[in-house]
VMD Tcl script that builds the backbone (N, CA, C; Angstrom):
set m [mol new atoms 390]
animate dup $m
set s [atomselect $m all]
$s set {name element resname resid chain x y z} {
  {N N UNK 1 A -63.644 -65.864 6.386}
  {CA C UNK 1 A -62.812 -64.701 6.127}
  {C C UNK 1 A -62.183 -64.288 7.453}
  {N N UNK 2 A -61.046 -64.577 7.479}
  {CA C UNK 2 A -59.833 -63.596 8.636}
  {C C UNK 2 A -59.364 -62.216 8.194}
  {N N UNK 3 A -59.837 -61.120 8.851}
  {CA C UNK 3 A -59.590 -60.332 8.716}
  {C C UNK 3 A -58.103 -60.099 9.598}
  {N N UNK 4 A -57.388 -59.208 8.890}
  {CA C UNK 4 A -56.021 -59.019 9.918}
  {C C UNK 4 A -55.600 -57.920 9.636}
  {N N UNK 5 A -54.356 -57.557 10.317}
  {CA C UNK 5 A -53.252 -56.863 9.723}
  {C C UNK 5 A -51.762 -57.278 9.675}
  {N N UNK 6 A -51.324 -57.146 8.839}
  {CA C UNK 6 A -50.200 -56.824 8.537}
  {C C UNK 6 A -49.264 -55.933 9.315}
  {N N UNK 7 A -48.175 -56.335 10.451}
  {CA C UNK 7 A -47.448 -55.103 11.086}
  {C C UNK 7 A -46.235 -54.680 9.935}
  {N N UNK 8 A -46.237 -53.352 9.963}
  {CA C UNK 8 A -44.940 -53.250 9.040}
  {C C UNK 8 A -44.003 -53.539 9.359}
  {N N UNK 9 A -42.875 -53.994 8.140}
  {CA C UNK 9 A -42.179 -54.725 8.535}
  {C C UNK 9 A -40.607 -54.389 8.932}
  {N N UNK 10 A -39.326 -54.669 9.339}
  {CA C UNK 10 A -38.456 -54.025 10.114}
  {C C UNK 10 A -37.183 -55.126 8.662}
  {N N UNK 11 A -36.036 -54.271 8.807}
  {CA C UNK 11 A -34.879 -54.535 8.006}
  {C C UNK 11 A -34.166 -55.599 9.028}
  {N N UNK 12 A -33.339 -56.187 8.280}
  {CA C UNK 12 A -32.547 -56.932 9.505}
  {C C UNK 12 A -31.776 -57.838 8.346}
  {N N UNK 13 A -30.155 -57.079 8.359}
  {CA C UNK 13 A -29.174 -57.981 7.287}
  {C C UNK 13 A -27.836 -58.063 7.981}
  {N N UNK 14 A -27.342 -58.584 7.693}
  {CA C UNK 14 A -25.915 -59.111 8.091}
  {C C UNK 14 A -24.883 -58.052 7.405}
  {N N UNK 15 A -25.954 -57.816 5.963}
  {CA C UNK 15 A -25.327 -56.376 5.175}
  {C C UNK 15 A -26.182 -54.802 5.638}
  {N N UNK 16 A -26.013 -54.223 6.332}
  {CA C UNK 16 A -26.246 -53.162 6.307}
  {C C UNK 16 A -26.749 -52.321 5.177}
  {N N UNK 17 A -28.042 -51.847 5.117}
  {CA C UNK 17 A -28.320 -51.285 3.794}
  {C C UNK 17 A -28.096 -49.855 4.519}
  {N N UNK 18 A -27.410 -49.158 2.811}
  {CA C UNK 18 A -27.361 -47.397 2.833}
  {C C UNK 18 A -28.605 -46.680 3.955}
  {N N UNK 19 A -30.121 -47.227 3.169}
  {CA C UNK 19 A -30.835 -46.130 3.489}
  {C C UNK 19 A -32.342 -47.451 3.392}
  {N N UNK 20 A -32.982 -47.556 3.923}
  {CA C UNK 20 A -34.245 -48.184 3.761}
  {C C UNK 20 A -35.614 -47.497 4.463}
  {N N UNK 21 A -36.721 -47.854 3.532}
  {CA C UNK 21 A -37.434 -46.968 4.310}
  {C C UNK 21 A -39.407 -48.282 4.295}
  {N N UNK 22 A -40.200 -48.120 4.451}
  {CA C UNK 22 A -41.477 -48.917 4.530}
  {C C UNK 22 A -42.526 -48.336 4.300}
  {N N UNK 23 A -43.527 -48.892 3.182}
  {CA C UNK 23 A -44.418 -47.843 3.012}
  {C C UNK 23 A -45.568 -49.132 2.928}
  {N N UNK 24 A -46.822 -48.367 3.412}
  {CA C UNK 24 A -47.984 -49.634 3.072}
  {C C UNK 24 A -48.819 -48.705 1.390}
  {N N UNK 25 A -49.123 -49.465 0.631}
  {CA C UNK 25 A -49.471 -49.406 -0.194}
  {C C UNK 25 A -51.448 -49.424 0.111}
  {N N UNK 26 A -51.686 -48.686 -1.167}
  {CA C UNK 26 A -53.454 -48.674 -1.120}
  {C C UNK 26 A -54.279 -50.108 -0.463}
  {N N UNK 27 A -53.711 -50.899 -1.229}
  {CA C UNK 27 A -54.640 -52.368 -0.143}
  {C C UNK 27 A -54.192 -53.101 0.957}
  {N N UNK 28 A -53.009 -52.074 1.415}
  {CA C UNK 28 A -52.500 -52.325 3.238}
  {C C UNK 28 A -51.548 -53.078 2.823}
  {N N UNK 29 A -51.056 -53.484 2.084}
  {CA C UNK 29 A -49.863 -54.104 1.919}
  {C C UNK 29 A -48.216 -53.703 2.353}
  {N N UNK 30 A -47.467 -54.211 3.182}
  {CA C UNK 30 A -46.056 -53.310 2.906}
  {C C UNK 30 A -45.532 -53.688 2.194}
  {N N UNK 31 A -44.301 -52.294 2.008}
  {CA C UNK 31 A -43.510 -52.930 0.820}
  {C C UNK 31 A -42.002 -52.032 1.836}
  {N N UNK 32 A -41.143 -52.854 1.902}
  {CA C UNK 32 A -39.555 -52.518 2.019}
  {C C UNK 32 A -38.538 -51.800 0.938}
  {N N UNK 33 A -38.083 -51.021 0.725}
  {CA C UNK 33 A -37.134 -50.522 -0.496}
  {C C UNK 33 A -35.783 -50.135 0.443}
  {N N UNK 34 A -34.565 -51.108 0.060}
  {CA C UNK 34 A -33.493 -50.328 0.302}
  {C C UNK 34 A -32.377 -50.301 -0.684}
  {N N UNK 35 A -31.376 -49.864 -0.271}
  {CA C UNK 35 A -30.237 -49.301 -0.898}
  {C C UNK 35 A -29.198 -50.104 -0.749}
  {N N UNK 36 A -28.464 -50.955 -1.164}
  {CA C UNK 36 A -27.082 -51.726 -1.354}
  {C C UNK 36 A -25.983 -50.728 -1.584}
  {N N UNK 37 A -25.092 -49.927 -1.147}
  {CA C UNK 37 A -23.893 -49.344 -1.826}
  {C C UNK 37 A -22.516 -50.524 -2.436}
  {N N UNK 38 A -22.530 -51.166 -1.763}
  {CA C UNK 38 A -21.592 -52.392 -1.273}
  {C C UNK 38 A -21.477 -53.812 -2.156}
  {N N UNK 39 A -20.585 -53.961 -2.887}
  {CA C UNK 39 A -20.282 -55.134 -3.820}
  {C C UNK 39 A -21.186 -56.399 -3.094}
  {N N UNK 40 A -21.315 -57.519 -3.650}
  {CA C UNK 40 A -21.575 -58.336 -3.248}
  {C C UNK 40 A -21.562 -59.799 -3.756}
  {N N UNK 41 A -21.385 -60.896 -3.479}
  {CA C UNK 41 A -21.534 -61.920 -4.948}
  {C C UNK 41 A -22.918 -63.087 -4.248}
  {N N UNK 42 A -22.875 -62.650 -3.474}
  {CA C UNK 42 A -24.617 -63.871 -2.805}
  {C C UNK 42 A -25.723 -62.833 -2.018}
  {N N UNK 43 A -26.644 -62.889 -2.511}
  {CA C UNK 43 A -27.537 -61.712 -2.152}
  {C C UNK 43 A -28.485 -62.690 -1.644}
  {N N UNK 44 A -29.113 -62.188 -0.296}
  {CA C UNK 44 A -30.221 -63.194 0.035}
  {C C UNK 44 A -31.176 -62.281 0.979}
  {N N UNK 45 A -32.104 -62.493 0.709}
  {CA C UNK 45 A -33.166 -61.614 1.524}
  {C C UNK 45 A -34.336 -62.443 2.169}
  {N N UNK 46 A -34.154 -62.387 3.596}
  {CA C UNK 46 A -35.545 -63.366 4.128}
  {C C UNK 46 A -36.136 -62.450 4.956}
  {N N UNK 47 A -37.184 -63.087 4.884}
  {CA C UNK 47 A -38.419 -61.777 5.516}
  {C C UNK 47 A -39.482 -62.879 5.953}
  {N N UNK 48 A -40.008 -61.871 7.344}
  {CA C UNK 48 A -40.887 -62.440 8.315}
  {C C UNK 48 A -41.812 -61.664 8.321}
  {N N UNK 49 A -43.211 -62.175 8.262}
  {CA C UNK 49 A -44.445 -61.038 8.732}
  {C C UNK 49 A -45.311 -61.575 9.859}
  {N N UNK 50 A -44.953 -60.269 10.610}
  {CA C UNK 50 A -46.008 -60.804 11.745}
  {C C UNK 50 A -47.394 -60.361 11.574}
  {N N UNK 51 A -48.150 -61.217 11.861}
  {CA C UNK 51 A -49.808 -60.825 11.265}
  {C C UNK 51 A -50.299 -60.801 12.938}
  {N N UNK 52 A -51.516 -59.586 12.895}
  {CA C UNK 52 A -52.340 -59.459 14.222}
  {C C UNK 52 A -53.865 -59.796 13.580}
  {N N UNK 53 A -54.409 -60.947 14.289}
  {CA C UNK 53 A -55.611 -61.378 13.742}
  {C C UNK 53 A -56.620 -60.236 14.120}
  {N N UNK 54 A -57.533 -59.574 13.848}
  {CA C UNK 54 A -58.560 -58.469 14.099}
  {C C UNK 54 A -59.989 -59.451 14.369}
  {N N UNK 55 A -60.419 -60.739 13.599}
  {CA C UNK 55 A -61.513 -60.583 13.641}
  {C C UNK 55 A -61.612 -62.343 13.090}
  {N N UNK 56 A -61.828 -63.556 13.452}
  {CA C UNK 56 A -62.088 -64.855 13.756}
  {C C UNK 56 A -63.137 -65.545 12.928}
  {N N UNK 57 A -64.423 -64.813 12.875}
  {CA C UNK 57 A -65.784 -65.281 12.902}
  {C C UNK 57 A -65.934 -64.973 11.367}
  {N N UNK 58 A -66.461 -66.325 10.491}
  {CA C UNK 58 A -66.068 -65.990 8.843}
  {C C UNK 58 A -67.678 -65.657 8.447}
  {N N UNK 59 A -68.417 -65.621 9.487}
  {CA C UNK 59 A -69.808 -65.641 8.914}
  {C C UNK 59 A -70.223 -64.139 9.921}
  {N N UNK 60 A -69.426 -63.288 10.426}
  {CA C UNK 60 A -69.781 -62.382 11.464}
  {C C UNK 60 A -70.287 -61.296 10.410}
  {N N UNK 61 A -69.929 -61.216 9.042}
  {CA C UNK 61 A -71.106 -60.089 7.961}
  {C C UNK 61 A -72.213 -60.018 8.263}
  {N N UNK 62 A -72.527 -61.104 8.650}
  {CA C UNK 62 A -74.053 -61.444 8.570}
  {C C UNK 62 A -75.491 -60.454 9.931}
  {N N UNK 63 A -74.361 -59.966 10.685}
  {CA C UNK 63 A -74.592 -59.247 11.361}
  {C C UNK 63 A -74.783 -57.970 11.552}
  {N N UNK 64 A -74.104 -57.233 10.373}
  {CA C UNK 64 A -73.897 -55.772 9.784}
  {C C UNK 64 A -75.118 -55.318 9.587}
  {N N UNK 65 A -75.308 -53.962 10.437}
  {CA C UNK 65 A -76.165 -53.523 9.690}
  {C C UNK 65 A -76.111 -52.948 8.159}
  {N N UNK 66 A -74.789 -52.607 7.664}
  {CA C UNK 66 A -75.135 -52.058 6.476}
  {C C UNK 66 A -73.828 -52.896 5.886}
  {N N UNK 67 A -74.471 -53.918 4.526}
  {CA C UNK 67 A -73.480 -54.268 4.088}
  {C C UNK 67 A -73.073 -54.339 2.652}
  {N N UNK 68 A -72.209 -54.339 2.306}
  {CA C UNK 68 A -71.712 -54.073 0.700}
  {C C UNK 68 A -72.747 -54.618 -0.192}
  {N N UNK 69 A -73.338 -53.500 -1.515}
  {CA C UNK 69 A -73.985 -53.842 -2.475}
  {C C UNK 69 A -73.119 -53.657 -3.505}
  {N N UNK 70 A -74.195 -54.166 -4.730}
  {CA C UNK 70 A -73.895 -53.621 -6.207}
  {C C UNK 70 A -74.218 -52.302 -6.666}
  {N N UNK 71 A -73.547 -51.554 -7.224}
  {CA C UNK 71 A -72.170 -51.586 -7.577}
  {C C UNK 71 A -71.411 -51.383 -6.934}
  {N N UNK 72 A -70.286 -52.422 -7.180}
  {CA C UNK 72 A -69.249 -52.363 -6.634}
  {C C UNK 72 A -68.073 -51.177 -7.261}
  {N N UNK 73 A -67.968 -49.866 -6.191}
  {CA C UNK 73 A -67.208 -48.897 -7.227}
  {C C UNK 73 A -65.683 -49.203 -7.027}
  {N N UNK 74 A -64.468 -49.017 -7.691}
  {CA C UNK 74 A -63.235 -48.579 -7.503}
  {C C UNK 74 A -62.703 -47.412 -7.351}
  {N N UNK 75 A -61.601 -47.658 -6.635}
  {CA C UNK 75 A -60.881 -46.117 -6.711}
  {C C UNK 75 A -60.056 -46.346 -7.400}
  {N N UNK 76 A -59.795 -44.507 -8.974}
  {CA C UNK 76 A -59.193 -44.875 -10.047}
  {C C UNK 76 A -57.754 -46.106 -9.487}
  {N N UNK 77 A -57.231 -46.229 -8.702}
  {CA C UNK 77 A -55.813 -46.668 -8.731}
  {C C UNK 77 A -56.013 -48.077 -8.391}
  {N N UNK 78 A -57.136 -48.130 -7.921}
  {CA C UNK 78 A -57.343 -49.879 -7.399}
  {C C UNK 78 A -57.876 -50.630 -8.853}
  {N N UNK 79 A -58.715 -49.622 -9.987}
  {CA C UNK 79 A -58.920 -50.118 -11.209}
  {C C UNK 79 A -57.807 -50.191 -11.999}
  {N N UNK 80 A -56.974 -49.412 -12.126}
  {CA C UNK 80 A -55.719 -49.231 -12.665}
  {C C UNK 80 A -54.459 -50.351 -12.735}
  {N N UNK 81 A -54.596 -50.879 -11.016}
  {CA C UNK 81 A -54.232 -52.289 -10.766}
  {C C UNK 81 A -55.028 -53.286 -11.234}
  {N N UNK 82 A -56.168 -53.461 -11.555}
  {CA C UNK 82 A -56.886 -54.591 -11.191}
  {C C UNK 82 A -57.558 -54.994 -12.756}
  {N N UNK 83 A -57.037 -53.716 -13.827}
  {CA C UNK 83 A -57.606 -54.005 -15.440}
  {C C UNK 83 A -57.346 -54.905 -15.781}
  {N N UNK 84 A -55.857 -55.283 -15.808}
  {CA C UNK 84 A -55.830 -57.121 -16.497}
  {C C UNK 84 A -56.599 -57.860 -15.890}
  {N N UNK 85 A -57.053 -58.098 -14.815}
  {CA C UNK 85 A -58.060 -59.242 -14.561}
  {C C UNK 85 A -59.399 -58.869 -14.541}
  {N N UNK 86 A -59.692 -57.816 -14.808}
  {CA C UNK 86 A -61.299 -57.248 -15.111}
  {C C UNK 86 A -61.362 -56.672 -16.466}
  {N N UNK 87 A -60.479 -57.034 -17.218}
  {CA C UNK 87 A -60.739 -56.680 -18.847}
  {C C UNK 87 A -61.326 -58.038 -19.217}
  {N N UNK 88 A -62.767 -58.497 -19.804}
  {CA C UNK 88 A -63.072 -59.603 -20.905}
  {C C UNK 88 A -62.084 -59.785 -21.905}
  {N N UNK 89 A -62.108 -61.293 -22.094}
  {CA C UNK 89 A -61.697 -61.466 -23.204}
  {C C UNK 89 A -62.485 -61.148 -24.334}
  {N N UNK 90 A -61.889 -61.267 -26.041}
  {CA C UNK 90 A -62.903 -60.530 -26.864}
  {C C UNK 90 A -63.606 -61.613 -27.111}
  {N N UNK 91 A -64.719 -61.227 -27.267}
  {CA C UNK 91 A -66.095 -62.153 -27.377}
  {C C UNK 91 A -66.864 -61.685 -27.960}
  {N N UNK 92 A -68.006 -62.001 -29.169}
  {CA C UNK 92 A -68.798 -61.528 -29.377}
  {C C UNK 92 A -70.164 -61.021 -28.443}
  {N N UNK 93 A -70.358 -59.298 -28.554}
  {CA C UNK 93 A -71.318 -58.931 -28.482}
  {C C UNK 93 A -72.703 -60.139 -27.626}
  {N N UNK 94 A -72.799 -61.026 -28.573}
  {CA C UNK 94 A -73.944 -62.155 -27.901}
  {C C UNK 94 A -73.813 -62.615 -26.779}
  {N N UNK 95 A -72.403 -62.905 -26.935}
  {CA C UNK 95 A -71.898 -63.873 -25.949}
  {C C UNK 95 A -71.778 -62.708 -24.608}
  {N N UNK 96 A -70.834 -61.747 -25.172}
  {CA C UNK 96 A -70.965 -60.862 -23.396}
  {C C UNK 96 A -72.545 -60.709 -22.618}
  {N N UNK 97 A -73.192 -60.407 -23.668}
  {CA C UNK 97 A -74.786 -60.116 -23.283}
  {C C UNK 97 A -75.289 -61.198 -22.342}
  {N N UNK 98 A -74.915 -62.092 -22.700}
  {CA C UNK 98 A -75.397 -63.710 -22.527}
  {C C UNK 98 A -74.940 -63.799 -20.814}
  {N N UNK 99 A -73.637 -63.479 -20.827}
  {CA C UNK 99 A -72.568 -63.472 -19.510}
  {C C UNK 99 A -72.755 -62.695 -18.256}
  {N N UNK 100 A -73.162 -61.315 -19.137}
  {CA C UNK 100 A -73.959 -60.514 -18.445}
  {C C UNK 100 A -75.100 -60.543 -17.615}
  {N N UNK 101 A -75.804 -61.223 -18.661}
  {CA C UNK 101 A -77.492 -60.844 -17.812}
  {C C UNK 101 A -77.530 -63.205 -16.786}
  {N N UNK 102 A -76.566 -63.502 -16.809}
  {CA C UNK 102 A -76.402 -64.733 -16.157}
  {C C UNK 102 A -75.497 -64.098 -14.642}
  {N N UNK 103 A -74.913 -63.022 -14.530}
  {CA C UNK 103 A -74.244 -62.633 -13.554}
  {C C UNK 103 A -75.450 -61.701 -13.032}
  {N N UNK 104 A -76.181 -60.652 -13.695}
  {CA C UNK 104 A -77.055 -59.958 -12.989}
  {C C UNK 104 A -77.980 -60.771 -12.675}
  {N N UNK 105 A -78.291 -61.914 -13.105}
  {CA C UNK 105 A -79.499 -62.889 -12.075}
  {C C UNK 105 A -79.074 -63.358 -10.580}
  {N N UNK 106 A -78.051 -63.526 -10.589}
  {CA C UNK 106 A -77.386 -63.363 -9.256}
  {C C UNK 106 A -77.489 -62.032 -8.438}
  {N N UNK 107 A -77.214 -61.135 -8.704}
  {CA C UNK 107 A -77.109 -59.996 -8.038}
  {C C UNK 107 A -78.621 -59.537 -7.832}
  {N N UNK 108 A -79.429 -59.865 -8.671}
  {CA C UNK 108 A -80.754 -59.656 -8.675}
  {C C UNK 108 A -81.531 -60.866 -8.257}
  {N N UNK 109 A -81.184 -61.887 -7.401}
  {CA C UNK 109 A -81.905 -62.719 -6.984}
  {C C UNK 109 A -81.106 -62.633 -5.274}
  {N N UNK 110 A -80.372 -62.187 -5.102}
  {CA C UNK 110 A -80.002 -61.717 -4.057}
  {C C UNK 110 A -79.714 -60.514 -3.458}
  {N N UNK 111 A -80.916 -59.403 -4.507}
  {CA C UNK 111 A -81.435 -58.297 -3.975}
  {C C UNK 111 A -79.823 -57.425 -3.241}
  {N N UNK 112 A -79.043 -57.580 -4.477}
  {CA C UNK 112 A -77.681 -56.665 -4.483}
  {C C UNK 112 A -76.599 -56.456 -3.400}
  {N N UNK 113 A -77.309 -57.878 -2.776}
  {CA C UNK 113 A -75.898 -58.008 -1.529}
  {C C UNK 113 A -74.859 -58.615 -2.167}
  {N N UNK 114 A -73.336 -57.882 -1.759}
  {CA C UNK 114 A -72.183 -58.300 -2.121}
  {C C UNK 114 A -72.218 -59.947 -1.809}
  {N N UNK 115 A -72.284 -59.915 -0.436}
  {CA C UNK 115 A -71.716 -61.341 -0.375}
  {C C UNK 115 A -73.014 -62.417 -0.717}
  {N N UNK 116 A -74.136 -61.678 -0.312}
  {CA C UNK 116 A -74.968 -63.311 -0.873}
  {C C UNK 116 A -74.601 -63.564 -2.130}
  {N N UNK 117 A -74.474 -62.832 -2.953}
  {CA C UNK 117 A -73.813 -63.101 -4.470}
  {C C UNK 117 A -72.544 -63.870 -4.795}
  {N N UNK 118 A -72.024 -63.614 -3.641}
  {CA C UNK 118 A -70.361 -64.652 -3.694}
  {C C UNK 118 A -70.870 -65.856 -3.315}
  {N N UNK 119 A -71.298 -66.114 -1.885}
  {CA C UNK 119 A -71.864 -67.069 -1.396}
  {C C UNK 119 A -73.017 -68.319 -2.853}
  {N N UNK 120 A -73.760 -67.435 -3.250}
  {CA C UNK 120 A -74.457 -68.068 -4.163}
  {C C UNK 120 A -74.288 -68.395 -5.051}
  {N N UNK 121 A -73.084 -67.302 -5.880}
  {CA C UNK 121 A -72.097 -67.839 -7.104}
  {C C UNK 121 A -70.957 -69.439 -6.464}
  {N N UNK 122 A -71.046 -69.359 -5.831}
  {CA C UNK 122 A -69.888 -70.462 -5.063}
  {C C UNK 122 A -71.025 -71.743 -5.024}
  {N N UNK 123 A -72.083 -71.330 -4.406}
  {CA C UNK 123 A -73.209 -72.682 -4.451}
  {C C UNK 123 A -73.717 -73.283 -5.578}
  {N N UNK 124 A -73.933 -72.392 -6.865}
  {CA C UNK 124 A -74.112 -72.397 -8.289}
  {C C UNK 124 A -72.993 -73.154 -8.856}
  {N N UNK 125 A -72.038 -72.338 -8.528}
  {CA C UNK 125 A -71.145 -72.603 -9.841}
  {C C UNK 125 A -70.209 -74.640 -9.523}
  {N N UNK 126 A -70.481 -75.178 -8.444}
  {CA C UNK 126 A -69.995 -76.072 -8.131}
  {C C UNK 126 A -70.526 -77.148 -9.113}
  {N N UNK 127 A -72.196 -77.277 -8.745}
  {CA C UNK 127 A -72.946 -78.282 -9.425}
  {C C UNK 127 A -73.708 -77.954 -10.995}
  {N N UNK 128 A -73.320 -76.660 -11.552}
  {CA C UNK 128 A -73.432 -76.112 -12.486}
  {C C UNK 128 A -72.159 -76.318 -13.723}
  {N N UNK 129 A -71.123 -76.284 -13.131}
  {CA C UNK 129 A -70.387 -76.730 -13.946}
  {C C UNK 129 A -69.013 -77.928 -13.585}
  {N N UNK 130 A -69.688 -78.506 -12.878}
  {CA C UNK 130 A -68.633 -80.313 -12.217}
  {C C UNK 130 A -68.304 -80.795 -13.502}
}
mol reanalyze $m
mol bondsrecalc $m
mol representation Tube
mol addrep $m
């Protein structure tokens, strides 16, 4: 894991926009919005990001004193984004149960650390389902 940042990012057109402005969004992301007043018939927009590396070492968690457990909470707007890919498909009742208590053996065999659970789901799931 490279941790970084993202510098925000700067306009730069051959067309002059009205009004532009840069905002970073909840998971540090930027985003650019500008204004065209001006006809045009070829529109082209290229964009550069310069990234500042923060942090190298992909195993340096391991060092934390305090590090991410279960549960993992959201903030309403990061769930709000993130429902289509954390909604189940419909399944019977059995079957979620089934899905369920095969994901909490993980989390409960690695005593509710975030990442030993990634780490161990990644070691599992290779030769578990080849």
């Amino acid at each position: 894991m490279i941790c970084g940042r993202i510098c925000p990012p700067t306009v730069c057109e051959s067309i002059r926009p009205r009004k532009s402005w840069s905002i970073e969004d909840v998971f540090g992301n930027w985003t650019t919005r500008f204004e065209l007043r001006e006809p045009y018939t070829k529109l082209s927009i290229v964009t550069e990001s310069q990234i500042e590396l923060l942090d190298v070492d992909p195993f340096a968690f391991a060092a934390l004193s305090q590090r991410p457990t279960f549960p993992v909470f959201w903030m309403p707007w990061e769930l709000k984004m993130l429902a289509p890919y954390l909604t189940p498909i419909e399944l019977p009742d059995t079957q979620l149960w089934e899905i369920q208590e095969y994901a909490q053996d993980f989390v409960l065999r690695n005593h509710h650390d975030l990442l030993e659970v990634f780490f161990d789901m990644n070691l599992t799931f290779f030769p578990d389902f080849q």
